[in-house]
C-alpha positions in Angstrom: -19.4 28.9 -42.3 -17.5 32.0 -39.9 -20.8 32.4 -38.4 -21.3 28.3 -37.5 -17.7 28.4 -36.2 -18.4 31.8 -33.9 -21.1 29.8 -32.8 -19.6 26.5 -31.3 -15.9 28.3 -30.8 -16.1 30.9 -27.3 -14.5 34.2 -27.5 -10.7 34.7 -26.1 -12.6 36.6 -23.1 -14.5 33.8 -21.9 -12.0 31.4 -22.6 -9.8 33.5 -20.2 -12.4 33.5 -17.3 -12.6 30.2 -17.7 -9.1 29.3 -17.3 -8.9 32.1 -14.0 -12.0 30.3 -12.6 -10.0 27.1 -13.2 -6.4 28.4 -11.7 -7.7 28.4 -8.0 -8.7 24.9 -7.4 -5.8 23.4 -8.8 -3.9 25.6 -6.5 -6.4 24.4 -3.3 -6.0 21.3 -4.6 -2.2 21.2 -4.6 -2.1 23.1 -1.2 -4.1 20.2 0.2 -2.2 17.3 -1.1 1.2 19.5 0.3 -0.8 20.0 4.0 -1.6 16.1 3.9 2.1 15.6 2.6 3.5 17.3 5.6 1.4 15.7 7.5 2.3 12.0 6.7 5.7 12.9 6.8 5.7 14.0 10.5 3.4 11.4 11.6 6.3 9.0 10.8 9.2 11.0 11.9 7.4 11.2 15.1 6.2 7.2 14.6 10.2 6.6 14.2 11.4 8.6 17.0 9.1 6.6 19.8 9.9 3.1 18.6 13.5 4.5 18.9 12.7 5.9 22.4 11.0 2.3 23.2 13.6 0.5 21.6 16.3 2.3 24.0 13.9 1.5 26.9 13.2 -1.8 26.1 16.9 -2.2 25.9 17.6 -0.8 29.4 15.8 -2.7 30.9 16.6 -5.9 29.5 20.6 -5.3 30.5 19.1 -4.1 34.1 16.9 -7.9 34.0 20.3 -9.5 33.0 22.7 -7.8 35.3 20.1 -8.5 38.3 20.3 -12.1 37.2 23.6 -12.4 36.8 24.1 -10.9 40.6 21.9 -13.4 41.6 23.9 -16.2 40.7 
């Protein structure tokens, strides 16, 4: 029966290799996802700071339109 069990069961050796060979993609993996992450994250701080910009503009120049109108009268 011990021999059946040696058999199907791998020794603590290979069960350590296994786990090292394991150990480096999950860190890739989670490297990745932090890269994209990062990425995402500045892609919308840098999405909200141009609609502020536009907003400001956009602004601007609608007092500017109304002022000039307002002259005109």
């Amino acid at each position: 029966m011990l021999q059946i069990f040696r058999l199907f069961t791998p020794a603590p050796q290979q069960m350590e290799k296994y786990i090292r060979q394991q150990e480096p993609q999950q860190k890739s993996i989670n490297s990745t996802r932090t890269k994209h992450n990062f990425a995402e994250r500045h892609a919308t701080e840098i999405k909200e700071a141009n609609n502020k910009r536009f907003d400001k503009l956009f602004n601007n120049e609608k007092a500017e339109d109304i002022s000039r109108n307002q002259s005109r009268l």
